[in-house]
CHARMM-style PDB file with segment names, atoms N, HN, CA, C and O in Angstrom:
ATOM      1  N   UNK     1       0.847  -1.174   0.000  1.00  0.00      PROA
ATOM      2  CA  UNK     1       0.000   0.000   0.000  1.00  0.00      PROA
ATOM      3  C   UNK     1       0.896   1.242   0.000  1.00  0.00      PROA
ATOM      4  O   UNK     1       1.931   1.088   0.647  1.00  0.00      PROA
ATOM      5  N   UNK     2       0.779   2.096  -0.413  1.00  0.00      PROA
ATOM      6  HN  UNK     2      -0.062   2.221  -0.939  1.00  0.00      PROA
ATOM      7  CA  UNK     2       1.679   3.732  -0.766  1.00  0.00      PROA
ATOM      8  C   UNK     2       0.742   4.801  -0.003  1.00  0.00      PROA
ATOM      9  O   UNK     2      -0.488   4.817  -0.026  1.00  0.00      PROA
ATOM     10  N   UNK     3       1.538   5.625   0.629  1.00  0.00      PROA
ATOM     11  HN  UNK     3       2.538   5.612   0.647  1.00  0.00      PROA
ATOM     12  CA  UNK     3       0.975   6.816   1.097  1.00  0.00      PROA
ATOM     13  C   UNK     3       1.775   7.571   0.396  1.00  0.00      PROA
ATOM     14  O   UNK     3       2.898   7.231   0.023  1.00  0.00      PROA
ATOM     15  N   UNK     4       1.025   9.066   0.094  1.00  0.00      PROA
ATOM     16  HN  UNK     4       0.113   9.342   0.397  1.00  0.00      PROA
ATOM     17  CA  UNK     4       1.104  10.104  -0.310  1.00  0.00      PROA
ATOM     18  C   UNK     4       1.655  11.547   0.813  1.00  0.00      PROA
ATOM     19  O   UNK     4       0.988  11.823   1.811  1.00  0.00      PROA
ATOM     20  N   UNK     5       2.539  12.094   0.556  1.00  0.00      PROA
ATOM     21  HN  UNK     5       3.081  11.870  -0.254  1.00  0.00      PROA
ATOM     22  CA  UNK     5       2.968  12.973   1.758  1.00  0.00      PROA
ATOM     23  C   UNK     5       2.189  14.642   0.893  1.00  0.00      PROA
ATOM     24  O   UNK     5       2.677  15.270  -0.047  1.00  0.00      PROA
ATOM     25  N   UNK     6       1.230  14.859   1.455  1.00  0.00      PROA
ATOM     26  HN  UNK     6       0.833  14.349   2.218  1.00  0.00      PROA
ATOM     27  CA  UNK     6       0.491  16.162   1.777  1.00  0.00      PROA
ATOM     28  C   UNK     6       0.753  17.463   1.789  1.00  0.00      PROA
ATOM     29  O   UNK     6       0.092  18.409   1.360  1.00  0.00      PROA
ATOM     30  N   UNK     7       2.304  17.395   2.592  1.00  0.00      PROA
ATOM     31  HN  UNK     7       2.841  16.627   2.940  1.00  0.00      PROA
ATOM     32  CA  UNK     7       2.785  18.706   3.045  1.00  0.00      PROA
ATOM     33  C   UNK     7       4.244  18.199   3.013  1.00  0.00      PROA
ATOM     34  O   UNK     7       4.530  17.003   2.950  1.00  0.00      PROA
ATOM     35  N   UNK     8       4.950  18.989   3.051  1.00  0.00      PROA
ATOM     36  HN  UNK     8       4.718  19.960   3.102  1.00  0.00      PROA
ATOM     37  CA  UNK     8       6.588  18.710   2.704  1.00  0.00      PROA
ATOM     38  C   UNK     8       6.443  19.057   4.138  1.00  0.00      PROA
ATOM     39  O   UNK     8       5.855  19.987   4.689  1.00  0.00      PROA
ATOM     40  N   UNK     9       7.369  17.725   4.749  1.00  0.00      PROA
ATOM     41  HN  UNK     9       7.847  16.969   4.301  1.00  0.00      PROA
ATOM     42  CA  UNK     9       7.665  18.039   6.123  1.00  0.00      PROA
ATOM     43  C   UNK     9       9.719  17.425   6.418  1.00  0.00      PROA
ATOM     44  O   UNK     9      10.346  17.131   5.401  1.00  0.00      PROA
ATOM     45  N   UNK    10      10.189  17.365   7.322  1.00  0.00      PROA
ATOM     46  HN  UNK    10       9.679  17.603   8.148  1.00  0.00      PROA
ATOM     47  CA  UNK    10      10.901  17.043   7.997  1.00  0.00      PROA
ATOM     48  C   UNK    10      10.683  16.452   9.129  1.00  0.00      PROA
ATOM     49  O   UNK    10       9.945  16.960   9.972  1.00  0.00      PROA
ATOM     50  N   UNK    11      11.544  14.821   9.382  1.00  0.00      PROA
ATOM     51  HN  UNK    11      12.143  14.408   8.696  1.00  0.00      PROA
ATOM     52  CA  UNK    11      11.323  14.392  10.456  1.00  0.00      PROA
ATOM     53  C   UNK    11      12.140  14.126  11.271  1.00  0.00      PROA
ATOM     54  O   UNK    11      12.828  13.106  11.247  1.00  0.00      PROA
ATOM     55  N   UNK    12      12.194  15.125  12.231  1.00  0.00      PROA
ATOM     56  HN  UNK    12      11.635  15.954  12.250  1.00  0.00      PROA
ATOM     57  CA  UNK    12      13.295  15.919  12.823  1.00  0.00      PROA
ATOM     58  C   UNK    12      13.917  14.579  14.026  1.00  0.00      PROA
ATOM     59  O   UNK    12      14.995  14.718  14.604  1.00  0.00      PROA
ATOM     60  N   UNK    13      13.120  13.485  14.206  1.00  0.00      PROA
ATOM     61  HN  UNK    13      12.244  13.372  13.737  1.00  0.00      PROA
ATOM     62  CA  UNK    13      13.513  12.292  14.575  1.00  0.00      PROA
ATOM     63  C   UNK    13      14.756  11.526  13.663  1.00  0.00      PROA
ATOM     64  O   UNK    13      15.735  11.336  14.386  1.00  0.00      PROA
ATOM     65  N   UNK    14      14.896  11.190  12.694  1.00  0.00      PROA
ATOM     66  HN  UNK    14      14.102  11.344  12.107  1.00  0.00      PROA
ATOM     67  CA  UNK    14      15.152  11.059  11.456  1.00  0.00      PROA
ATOM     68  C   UNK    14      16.468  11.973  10.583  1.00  0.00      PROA
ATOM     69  O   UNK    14      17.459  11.611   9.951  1.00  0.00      PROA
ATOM     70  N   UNK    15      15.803  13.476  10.978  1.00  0.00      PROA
ATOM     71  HN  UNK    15      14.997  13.771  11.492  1.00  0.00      PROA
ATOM     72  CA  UNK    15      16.452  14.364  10.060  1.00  0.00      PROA
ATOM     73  C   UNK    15      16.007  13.939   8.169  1.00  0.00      PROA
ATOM     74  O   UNK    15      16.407  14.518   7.158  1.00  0.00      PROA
ATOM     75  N   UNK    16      15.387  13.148   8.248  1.00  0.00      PROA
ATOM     76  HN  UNK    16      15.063  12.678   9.069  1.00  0.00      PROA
ATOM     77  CA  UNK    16      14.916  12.730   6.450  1.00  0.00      PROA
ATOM     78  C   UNK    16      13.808  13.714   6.293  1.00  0.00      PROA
ATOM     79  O   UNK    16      12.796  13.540   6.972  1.00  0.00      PROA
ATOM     80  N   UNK    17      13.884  14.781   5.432  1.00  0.00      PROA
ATOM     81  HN  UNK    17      14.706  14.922   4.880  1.00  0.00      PROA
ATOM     82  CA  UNK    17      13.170  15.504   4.430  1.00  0.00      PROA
ATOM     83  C   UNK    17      12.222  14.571   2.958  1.00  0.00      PROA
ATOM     84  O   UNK    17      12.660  14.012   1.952  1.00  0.00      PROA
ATOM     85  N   UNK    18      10.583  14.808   3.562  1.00  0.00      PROA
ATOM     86  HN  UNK    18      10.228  15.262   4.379  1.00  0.00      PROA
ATOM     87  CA  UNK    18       9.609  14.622   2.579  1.00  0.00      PROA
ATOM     88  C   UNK    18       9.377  15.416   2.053  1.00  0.00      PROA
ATOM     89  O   UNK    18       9.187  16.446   2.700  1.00  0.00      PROA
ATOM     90  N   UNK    19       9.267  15.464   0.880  1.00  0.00      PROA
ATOM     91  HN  UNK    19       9.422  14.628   0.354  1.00  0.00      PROA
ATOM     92  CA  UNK    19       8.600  16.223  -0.690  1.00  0.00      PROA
ATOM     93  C   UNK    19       7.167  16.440  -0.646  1.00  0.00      PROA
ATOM     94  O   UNK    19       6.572  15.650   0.087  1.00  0.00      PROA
ATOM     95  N   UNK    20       6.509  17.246  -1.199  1.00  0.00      PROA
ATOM     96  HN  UNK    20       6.992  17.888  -1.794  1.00  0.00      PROA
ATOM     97  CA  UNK    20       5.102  17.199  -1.594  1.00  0.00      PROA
ATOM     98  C   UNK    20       5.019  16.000  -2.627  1.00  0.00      PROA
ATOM     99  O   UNK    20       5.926  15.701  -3.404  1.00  0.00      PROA
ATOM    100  N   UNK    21       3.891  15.408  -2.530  1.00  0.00      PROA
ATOM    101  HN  UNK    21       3.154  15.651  -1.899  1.00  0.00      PROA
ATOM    102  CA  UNK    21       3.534  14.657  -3.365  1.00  0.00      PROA
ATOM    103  C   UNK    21       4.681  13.260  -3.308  1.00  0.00      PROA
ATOM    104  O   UNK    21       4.631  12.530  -4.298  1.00  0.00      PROA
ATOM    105  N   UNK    22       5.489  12.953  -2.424  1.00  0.00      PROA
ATOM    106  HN  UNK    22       5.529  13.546  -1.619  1.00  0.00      PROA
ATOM    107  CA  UNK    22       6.501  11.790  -2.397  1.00  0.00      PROA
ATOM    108  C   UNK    22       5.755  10.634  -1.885  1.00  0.00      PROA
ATOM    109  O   UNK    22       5.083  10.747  -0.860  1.00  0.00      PROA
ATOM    110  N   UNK    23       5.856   9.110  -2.778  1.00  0.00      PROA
ATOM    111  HN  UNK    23       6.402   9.017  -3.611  1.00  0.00      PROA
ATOM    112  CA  UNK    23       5.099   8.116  -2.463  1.00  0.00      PROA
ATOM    113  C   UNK    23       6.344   7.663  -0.878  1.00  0.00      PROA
ATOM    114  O   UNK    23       7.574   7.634  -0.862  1.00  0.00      PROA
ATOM    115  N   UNK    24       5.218   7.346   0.380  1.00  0.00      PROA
ATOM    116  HN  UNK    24       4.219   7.369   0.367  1.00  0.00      PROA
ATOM    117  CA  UNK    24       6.107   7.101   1.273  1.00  0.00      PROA
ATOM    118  C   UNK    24       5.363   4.775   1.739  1.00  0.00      PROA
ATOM    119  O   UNK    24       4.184   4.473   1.922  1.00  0.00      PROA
ATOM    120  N   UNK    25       6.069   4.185   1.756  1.00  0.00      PROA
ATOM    121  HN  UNK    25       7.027   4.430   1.608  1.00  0.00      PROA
ATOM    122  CA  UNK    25       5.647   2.644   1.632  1.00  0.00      PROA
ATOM    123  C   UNK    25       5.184   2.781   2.852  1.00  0.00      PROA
ATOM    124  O   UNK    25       5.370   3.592   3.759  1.00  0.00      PROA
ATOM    125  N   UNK    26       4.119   1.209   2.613  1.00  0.00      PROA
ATOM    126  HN  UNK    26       3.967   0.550   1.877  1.00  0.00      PROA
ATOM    127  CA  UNK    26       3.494   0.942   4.183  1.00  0.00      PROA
ATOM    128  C   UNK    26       4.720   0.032   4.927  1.00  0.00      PROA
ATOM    129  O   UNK    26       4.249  -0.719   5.781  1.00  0.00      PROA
ATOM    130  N   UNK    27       6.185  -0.057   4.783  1.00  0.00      PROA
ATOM    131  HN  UNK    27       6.568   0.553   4.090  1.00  0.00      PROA
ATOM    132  CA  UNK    27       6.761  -0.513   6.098  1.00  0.00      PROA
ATOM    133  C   UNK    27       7.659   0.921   6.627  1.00  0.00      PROA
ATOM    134  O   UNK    27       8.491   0.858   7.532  1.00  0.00      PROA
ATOM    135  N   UNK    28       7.408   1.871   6.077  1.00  0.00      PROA
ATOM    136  HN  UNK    28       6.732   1.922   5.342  1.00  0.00      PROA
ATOM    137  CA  UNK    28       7.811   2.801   7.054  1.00  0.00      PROA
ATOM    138  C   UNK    28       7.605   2.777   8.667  1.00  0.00      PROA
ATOM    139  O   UNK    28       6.474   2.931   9.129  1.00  0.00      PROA
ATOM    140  N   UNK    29       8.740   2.578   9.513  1.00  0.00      PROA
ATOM    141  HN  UNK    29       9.659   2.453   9.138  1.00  0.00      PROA
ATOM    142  CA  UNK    29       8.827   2.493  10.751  1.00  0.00      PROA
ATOM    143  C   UNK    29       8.219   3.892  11.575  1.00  0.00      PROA
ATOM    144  O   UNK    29       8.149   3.989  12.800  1.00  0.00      PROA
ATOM    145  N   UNK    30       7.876   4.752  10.762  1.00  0.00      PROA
ATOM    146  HN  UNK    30       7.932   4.673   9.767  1.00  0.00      PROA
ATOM    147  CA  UNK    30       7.305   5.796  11.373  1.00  0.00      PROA
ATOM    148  C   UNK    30       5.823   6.396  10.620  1.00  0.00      PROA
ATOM    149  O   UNK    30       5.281   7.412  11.052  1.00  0.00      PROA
ATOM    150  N   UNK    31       5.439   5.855   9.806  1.00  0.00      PROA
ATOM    151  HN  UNK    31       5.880   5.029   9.454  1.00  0.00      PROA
ATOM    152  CA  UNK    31       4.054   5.946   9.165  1.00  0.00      PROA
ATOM    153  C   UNK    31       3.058   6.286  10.265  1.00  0.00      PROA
ATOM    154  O   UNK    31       2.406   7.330  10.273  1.00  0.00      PROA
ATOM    155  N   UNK    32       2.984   5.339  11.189  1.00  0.00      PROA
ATOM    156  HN  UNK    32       3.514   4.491  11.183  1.00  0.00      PROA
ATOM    157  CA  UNK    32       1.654   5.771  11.985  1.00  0.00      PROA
ATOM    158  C   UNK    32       1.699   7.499  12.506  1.00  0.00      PROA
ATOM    159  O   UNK    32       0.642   8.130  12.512  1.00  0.00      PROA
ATOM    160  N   UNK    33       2.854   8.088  12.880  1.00  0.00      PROA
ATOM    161  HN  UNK    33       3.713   7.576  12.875  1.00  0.00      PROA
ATOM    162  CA  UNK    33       3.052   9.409  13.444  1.00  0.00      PROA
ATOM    163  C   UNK    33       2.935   9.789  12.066  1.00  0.00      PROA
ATOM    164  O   UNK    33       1.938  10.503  11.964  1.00  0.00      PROA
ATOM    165  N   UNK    34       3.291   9.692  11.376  1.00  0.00      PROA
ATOM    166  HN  UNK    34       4.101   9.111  11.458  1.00  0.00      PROA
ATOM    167  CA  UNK    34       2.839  10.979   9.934  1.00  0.00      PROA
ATOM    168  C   UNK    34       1.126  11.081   9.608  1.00  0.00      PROA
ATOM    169  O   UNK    34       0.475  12.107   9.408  1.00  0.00      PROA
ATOM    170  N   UNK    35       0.679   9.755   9.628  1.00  0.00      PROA
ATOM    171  HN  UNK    35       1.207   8.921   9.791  1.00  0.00      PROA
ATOM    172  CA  UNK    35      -0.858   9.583   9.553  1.00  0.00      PROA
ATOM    173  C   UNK    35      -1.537  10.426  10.608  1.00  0.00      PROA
ATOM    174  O   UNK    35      -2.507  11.154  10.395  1.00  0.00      PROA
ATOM    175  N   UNK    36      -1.011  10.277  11.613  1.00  0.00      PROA
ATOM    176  HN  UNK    36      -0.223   9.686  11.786  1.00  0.00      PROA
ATOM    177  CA  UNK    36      -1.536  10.801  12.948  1.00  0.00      PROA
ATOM    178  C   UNK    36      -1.332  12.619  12.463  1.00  0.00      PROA
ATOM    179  O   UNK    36      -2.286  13.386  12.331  1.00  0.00      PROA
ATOM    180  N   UNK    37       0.069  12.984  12.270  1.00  0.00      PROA
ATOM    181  HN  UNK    37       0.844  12.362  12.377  1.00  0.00      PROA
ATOM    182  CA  UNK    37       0.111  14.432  11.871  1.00  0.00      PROA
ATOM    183  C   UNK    37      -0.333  14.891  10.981  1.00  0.00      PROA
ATOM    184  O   UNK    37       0.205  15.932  10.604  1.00  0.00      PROA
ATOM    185  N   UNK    38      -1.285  14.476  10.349  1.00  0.00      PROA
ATOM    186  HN  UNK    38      -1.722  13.630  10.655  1.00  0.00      PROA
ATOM    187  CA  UNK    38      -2.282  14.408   8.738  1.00  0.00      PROA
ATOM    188  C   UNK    38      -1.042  15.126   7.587  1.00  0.00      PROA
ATOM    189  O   UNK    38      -1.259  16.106   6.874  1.00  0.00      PROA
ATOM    190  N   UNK    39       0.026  14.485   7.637  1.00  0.00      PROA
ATOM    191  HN  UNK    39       0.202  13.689   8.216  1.00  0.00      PROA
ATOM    192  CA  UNK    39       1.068  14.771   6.959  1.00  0.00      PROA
ATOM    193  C   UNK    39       1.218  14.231   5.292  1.00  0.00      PROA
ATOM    194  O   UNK    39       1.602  14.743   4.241  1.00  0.00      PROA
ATOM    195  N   UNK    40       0.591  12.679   5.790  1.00  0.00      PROA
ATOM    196  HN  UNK    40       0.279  12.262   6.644  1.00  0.00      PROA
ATOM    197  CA  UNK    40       0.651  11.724   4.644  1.00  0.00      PROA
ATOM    198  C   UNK    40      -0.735  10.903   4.492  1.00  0.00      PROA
ATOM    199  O   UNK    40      -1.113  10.340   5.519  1.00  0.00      PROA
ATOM    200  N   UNK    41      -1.354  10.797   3.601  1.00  0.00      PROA
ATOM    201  HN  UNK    41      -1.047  11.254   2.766  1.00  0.00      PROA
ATOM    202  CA  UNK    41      -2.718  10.113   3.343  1.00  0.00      PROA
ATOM    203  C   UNK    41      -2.794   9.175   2.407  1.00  0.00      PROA
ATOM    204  O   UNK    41      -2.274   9.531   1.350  1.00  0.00      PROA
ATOM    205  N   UNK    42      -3.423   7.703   2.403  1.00  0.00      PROA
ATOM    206  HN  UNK    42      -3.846   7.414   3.262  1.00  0.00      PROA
ATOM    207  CA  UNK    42      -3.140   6.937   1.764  1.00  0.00      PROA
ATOM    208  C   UNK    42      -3.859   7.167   0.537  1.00  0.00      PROA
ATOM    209  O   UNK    42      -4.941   7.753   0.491  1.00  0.00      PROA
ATOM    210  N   UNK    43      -3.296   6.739  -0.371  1.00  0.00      PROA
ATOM    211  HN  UNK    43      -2.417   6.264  -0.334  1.00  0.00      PROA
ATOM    212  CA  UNK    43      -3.347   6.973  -1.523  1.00  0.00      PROA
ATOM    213  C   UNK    43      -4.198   5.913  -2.484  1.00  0.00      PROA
ATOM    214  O   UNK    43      -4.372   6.467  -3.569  1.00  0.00      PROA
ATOM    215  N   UNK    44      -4.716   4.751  -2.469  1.00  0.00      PROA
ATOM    216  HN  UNK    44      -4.574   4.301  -1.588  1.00  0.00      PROA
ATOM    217  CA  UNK    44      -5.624   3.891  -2.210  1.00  0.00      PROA
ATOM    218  C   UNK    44      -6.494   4.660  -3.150  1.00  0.00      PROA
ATOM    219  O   UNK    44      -6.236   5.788  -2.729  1.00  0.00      PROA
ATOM    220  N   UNK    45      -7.065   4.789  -3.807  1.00  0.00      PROA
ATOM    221  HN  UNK    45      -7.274   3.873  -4.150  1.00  0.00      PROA
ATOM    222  CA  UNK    45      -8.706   4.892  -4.416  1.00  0.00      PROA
ATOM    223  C   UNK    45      -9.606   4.124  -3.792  1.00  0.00      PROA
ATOM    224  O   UNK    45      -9.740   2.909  -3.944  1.00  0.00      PROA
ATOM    225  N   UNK    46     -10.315   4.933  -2.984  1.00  0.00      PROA
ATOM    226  HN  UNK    46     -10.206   5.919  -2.861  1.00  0.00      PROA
ATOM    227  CA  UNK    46     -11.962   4.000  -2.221  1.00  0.00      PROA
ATOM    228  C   UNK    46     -12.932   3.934  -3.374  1.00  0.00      PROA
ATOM    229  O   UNK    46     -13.021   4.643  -4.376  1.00  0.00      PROA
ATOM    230  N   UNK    47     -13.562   3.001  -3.011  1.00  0.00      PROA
ATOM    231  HN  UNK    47     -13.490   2.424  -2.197  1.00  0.00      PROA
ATOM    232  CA  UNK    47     -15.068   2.521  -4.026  1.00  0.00      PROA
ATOM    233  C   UNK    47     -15.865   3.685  -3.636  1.00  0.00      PROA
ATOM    234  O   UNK    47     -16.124   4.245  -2.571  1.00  0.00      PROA
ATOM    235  N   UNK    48     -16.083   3.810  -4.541  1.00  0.00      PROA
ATOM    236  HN  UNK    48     -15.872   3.355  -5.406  1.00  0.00      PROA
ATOM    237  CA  UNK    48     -17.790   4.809  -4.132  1.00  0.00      PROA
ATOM    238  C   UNK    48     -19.294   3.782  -4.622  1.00  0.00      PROA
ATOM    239  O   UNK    48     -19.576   2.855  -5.381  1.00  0.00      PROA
ATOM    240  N   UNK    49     -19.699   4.344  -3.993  1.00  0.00      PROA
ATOM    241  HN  UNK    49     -19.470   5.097  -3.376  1.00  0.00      PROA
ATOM    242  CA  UNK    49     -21.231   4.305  -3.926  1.00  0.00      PROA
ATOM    243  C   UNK    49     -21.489   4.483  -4.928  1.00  0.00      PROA
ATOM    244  O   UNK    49     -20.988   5.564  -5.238  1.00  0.00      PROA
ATOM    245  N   UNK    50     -22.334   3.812  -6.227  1.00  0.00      PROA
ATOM    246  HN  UNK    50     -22.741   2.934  -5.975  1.00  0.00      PROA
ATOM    247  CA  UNK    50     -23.073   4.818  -7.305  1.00  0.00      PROA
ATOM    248  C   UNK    50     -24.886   4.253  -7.350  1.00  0.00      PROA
ATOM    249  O   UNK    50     -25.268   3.098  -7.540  1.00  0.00      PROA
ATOM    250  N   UNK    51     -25.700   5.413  -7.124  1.00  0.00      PROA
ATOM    251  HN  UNK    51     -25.389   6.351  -6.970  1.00  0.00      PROA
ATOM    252  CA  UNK    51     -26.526   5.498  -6.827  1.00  0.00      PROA
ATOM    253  C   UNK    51     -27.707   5.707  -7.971  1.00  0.00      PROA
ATOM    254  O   UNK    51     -27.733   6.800  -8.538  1.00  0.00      PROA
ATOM    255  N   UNK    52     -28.541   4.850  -8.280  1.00  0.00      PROA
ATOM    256  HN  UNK    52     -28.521   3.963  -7.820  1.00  0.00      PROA
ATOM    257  CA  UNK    52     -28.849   5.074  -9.759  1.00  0.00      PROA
ATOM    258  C   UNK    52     -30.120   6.462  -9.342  1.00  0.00      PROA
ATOM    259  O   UNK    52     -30.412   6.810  -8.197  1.00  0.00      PROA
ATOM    260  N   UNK    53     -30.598   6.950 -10.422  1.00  0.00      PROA
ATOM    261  HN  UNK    53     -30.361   6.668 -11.352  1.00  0.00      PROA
ATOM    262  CA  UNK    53     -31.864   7.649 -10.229  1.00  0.00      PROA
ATOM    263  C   UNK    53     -32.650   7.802 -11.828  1.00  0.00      PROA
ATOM    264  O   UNK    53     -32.195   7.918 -12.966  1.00  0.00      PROA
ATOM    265  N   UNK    54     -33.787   7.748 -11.372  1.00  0.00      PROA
ATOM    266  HN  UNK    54     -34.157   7.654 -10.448  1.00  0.00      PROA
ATOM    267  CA  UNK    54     -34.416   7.980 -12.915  1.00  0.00      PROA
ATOM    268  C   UNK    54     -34.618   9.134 -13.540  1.00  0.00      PROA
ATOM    269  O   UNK    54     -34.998   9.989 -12.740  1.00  0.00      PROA
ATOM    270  N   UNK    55     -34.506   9.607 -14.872  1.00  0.00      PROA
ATOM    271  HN  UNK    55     -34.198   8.912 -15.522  1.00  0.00      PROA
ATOM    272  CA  UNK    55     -34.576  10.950 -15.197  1.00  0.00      PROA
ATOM    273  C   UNK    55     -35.919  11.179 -14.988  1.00  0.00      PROA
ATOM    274  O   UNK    55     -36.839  10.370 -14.871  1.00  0.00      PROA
ATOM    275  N   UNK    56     -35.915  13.113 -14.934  1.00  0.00      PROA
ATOM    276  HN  UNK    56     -35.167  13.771 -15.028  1.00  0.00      PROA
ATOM    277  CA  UNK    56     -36.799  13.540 -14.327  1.00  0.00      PROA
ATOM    278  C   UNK    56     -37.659  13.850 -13.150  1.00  0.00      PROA
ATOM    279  O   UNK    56     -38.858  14.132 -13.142  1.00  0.00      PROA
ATOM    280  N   UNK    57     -36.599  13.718 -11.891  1.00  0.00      PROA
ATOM    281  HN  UNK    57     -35.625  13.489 -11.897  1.00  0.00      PROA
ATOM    282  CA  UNK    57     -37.458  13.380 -10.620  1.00  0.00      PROA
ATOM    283  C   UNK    57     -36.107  14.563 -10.075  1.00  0.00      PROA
ATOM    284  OT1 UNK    57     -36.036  14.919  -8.899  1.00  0.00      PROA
TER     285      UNK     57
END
């Protein structure tokens, strides 16, 4: 699974500098704290719903 980094951050734990838009992997040892800092969001396409309706209503 790939997360997406949001905001160009630094992880001053680390000292490693993220990019906007840098794919970051799900065994990153520190993923859960970036998720948590809404830093990085997975990148995943969810299903949607499609909802029929009839024309005219």
């Amino acid at each position: 699974m790939a997360y997406r980094v949001v905001s160009g951050f630094q992880d001053t734990e680390t000292g490693v500098f993220y990019d906007i838009h840098e794919v970051i992997d799900d065994k990153n040892k520190n993923l859960k704290k970036y998720l948590d800092a809404g830093v990085v969001v997975d990148d995943v396409p969810k299903k949607k719903e499609v909802k029929k309706t009839e024309k005219g209503e």
